[in-house]
Z-matrix of the N, CA and C atoms (Angstrom, degrees):
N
C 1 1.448
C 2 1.525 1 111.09
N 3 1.297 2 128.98 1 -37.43
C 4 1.471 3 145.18 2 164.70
C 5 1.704 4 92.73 3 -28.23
N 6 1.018 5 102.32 4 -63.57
C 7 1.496 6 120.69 5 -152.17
C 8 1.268 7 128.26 6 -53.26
N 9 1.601 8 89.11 7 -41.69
C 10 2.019 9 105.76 8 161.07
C 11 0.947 10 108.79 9 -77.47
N 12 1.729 11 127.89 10 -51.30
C 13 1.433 12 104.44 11 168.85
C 14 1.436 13 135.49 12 -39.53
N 15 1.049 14 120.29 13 -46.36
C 16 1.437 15 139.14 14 179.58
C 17 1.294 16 97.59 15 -53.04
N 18 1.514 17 129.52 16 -59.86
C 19 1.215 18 121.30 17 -161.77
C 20 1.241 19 120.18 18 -72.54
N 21 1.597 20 119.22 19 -15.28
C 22 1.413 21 159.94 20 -162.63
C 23 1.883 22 94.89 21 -71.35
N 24 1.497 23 91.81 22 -66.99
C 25 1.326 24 85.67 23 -179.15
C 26 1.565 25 125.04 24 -91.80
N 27 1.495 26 110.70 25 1.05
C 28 1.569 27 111.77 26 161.04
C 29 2.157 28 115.11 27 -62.90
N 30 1.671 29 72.62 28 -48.01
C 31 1.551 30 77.81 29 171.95
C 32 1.294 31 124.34 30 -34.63
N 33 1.684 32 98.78 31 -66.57
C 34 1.770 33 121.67 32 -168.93
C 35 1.579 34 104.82 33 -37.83
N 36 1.912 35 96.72 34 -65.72
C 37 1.295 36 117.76 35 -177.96
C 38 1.651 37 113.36 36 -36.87
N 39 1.384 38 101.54 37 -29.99
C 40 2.120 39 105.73 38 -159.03
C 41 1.886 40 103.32 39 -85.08
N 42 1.646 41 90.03 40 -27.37
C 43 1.463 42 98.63 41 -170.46
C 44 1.900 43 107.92 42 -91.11
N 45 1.348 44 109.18 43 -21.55
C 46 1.612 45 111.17 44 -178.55
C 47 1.570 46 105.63 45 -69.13
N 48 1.657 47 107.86 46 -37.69
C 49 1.241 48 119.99 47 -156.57
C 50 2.001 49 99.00 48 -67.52
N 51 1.711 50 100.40 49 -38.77
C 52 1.358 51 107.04 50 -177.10
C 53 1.548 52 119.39 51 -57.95
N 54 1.210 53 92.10 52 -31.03
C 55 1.761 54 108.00 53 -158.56
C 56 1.835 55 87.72 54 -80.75
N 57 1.325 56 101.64 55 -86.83
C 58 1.240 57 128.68 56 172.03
C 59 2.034 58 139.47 57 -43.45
N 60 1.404 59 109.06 58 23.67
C 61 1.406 60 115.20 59 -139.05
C 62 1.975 61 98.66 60 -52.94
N 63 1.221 62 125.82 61 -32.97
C 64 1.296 63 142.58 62 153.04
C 65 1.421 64 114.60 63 -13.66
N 66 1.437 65 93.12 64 -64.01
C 67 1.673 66 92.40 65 -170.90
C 68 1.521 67 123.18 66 -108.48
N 69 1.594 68 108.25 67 139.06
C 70 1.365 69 117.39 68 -153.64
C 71 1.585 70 104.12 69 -77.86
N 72 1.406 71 97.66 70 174.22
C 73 1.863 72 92.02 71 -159.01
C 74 1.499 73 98.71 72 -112.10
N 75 1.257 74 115.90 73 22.76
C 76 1.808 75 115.46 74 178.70
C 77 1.610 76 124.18 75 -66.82
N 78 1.452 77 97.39 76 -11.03
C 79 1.314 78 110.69 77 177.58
C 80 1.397 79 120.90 78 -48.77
N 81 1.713 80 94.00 79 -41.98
C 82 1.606 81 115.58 80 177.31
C 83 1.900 82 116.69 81 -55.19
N 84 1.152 83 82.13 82 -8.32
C 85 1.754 84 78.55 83 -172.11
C 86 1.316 85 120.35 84 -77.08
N 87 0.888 86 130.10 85 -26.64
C 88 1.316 87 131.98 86 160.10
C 89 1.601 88 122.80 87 -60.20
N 90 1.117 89 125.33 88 -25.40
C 91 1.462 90 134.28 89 154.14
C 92 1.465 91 112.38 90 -85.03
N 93 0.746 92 135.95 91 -77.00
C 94 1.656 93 133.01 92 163.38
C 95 1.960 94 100.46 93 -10.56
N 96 1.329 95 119.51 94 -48.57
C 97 1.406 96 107.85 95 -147.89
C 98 1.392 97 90.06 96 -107.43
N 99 1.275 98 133.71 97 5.26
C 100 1.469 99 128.76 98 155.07
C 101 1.591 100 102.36 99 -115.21
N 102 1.441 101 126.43 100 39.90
C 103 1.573 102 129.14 101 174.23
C 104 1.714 103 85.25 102 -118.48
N 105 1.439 104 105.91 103 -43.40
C 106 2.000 105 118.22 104 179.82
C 107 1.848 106 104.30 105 -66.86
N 108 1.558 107 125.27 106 -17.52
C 109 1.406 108 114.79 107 177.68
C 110 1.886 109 73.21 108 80.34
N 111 0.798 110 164.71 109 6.62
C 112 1.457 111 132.79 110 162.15
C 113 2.112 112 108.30 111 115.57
N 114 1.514 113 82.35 112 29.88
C 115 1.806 114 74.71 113 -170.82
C 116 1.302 115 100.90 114 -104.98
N 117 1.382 116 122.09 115 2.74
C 118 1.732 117 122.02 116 -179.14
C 119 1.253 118 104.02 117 -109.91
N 120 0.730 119 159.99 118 171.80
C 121 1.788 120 160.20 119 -116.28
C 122 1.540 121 89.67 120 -173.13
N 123 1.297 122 123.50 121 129.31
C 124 1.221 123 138.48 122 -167.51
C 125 1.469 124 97.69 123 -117.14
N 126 1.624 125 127.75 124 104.96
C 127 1.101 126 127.48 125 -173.52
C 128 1.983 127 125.45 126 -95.40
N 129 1.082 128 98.30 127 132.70
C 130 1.924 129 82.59 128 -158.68
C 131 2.048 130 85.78 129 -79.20
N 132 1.540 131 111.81 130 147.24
C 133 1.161 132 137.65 131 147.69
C 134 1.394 133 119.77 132 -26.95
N 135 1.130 134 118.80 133 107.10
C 136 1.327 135 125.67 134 163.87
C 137 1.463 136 114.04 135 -40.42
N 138 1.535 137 121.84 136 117.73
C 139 1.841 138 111.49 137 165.76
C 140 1.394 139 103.15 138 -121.70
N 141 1.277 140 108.06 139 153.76
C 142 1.113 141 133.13 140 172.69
C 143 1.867 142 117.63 141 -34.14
N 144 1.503 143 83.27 142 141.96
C 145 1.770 144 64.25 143 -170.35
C 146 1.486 145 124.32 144 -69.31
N 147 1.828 146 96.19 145 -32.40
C 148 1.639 147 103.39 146 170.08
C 149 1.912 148 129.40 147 -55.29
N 150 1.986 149 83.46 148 -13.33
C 151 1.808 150 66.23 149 166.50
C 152 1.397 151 119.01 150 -120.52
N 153 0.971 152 115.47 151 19.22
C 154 1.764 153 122.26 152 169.54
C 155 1.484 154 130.95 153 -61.34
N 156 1.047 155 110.61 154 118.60
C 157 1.355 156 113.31 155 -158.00
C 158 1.461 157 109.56 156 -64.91
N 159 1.482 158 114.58 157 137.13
C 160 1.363 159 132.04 158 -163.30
C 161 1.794 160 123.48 159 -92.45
N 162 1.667 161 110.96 160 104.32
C 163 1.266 162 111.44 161 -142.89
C 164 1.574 163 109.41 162 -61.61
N 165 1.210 164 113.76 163 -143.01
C 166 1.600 165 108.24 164 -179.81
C 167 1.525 166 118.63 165 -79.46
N 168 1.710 167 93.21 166 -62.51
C 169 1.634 168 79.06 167 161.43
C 170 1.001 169 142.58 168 -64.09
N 171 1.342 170 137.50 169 -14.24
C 172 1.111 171 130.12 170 173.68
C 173 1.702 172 100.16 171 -65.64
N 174 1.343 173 120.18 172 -31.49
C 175 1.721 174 108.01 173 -172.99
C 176 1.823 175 92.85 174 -80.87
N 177 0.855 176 136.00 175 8.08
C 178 1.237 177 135.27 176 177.72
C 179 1.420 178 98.90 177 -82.95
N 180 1.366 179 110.03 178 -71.04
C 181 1.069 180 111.40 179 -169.40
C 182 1.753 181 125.72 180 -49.45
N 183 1.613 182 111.34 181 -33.82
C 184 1.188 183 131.57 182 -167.30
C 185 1.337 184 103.00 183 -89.30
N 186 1.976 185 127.61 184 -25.91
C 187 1.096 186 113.01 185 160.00
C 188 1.241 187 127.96 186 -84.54
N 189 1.403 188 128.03 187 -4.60
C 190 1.706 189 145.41 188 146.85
C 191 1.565 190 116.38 189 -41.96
N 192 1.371 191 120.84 190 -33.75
C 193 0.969 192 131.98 191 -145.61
C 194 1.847 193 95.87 192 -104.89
N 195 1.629 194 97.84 193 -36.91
C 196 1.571 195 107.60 194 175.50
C 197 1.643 196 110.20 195 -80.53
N 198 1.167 197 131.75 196 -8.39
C 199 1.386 198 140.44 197 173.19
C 200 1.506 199 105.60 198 -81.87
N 201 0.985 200 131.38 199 -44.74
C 202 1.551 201 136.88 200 -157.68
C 203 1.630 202 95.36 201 -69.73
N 204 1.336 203 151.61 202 128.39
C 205 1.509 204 164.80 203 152.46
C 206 1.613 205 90.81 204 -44.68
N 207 1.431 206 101.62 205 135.02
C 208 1.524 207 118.86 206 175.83
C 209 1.313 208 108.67 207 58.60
N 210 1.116 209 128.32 208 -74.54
C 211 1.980 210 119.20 209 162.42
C 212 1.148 211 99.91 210 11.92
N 213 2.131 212 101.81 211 -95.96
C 214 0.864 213 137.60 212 -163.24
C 215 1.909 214 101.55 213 -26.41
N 216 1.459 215 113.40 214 -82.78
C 217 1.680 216 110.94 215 -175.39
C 218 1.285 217 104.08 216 -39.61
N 219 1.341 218 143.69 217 -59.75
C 220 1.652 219 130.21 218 167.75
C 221 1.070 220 135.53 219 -38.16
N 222 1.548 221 107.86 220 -48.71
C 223 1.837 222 97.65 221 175.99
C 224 1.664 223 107.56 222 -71.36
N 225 1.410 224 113.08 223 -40.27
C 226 1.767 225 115.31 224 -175.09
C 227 1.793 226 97.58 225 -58.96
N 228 1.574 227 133.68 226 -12.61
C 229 1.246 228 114.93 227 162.27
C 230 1.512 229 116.60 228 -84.08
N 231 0.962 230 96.43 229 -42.41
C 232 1.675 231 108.39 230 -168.48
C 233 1.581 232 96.29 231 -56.77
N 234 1.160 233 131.58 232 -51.42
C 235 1.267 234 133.69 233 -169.23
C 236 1.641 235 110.49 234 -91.04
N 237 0.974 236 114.57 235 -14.76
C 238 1.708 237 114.89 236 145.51
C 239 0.682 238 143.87 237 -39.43
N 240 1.862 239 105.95 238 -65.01
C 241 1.545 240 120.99 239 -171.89
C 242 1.737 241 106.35 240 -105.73
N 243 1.481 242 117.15 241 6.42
C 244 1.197 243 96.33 242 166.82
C 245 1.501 244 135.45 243 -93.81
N 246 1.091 245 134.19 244 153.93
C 247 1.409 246 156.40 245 -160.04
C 248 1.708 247 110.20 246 -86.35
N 249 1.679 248 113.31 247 -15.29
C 250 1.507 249 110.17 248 -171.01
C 251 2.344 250 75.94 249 -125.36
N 252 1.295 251 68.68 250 -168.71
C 253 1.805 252 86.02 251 -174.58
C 254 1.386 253 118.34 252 60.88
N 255 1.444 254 122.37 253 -169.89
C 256 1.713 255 109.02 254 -116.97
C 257 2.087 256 79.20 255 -111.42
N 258 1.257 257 115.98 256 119.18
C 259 1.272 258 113.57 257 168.29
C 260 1.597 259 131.69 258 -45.81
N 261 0.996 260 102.84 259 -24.05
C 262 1.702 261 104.08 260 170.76
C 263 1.686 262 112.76 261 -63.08
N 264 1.682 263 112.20 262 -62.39
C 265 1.176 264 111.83 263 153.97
C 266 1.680 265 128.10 264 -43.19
N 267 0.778 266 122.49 265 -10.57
C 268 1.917 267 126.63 266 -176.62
C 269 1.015 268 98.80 267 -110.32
N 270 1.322 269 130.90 268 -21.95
C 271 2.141 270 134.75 269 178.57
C 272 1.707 271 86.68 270 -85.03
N 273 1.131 272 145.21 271 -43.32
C 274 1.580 273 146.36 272 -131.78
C 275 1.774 274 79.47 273 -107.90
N 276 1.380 275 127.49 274 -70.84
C 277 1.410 276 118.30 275 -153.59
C 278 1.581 277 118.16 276 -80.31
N 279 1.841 278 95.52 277 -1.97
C 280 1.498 279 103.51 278 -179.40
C 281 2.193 280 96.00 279 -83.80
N 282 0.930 281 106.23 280 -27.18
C 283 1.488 282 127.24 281 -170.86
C 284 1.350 283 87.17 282 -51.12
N 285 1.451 284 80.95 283 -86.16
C 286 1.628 285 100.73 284 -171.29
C 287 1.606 286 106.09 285 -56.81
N 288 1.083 287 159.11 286 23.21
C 289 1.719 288 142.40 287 138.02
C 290 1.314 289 115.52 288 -97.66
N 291 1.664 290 87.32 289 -7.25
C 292 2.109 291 86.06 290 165.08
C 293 1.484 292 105.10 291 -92.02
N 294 1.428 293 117.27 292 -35.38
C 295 1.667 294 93.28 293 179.13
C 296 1.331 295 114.89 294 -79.20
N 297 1.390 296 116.92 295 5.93
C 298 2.093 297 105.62 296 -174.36
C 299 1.834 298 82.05 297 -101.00
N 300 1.415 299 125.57 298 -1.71
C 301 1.464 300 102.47 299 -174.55
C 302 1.525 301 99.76 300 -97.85
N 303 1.500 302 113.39 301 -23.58
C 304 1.587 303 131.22 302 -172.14
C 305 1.700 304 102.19 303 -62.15
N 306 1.692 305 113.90 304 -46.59
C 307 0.772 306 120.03 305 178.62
C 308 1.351 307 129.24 306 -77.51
N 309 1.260 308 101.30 307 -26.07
C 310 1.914 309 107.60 308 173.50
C 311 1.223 310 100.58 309 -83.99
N 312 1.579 311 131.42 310 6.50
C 313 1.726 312 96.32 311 171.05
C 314 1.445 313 99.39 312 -124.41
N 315 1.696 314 120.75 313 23.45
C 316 1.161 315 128.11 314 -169.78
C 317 1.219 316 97.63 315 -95.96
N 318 2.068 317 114.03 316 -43.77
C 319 1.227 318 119.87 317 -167.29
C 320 1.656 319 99.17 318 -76.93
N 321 1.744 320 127.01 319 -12.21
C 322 1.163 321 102.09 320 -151.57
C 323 2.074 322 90.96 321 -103.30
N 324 1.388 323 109.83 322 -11.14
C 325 1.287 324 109.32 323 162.84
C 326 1.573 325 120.31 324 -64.22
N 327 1.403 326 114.52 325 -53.00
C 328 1.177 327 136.86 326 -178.13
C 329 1.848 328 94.17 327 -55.66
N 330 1.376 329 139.11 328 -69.23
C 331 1.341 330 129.92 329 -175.00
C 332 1.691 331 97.59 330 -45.74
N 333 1.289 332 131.89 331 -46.96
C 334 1.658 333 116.64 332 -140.39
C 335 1.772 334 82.49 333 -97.49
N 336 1.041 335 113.58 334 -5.20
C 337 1.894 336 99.52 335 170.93
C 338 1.214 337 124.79 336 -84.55
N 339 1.683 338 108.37 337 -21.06
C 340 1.360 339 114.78 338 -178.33
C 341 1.545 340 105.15 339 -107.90
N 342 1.616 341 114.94 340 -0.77
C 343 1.585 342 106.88 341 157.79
C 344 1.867 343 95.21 342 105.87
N 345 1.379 344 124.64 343 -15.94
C 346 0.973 345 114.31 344 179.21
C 347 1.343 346 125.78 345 -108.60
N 348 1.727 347 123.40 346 163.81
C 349 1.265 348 132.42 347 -157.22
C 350 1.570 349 103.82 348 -122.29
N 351 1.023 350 104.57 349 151.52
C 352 2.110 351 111.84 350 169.70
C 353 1.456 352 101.49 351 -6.32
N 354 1.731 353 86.36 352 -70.45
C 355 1.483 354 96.89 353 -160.41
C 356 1.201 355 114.14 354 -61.14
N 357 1.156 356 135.51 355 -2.81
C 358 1.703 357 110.17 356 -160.75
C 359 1.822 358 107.12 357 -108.81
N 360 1.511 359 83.23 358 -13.37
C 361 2.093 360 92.09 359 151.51
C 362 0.747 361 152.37 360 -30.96
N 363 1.473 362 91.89 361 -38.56
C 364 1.812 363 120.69 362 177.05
C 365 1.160 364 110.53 363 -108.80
N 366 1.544 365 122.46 364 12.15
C 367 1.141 366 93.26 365 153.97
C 368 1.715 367 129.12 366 -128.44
C-alpha cells in the first residue's frame, strides 16, 4: 500500500511540475516524510528575516525602549519609517505614532475649548 501511495505522489509531483513549472514541489514533503514513517527530514522554509517572529526578549527590549520619555518618540520613528527590520515591530510603532498623534491633537483641542494654554498648567 506504501507503494501506490508513493507513486501517488510522484505522480502528483510529475504532473504539478508539468502544469506548474514556476512552482516548487516542496510542498510534497510533508507527505513524502510521513509515506517514509519519518526517515526524511522535513525541512521548514527559509523566511525572511523581516518577518520572523520576534522572541521575548527582543519585545522586552523594544518595550523598554517604549517606556523611556523622548526615547520612546525616536525609536517608534526610527522603526516606522524604516525599510529593513522586523515588520511586526514597524506594524506596532507605526500604531503607536498614530495614537501619541491621536492624542496630541485631542489634548490640543481639549486645551483651546476650555481656553487654556501649556502654560497655564503650571500654574
Amino acid at each position: 500500500m506504501d507503494k501506490v501511495n508513493e507513486n501517488k505522489v510522484s505522480l502528483d509531483q510529475q504532473l504539478e511540475a508539468q502544469l506548474n513549472p514556476d512552482v516548487e514541489t516542496e510542498q510534497y514533503d510533508h507527505a513524502e516524510s510521513s509515506i517514509d514513517n519519518g526517515n526524511k527530514q522535513k525541512h521548514a522554509p527559509e523566511t525572511e528575516p523581516g518577518l520572523r517572529v520576534l522572541s521575548v526578549g527582543e519585545w522586552m527590549l523594544t518595550i523598554l525602549f517604549y517606556i523611556i520619555p523622548v526615547v520612546n518618540i525616536i525609536m517608534m520613528a526610527v522603526w516606522a519609517f524604516s525599510s529593513k527590520g522586523n515588520i511586526h515591530r514597524r506594524n506596532l510603532s507605526r500604531a503607536l505614532l498614530l495614537w501619541v498623534i491621536i492624542i496630541l491633537i485631542a489634548y490640543i483641542v481639549a486645551m483651546a475649548v476650555a481656553g487654556f494654554t501649556i502654560f497655564d498648567i503650571g500654574r
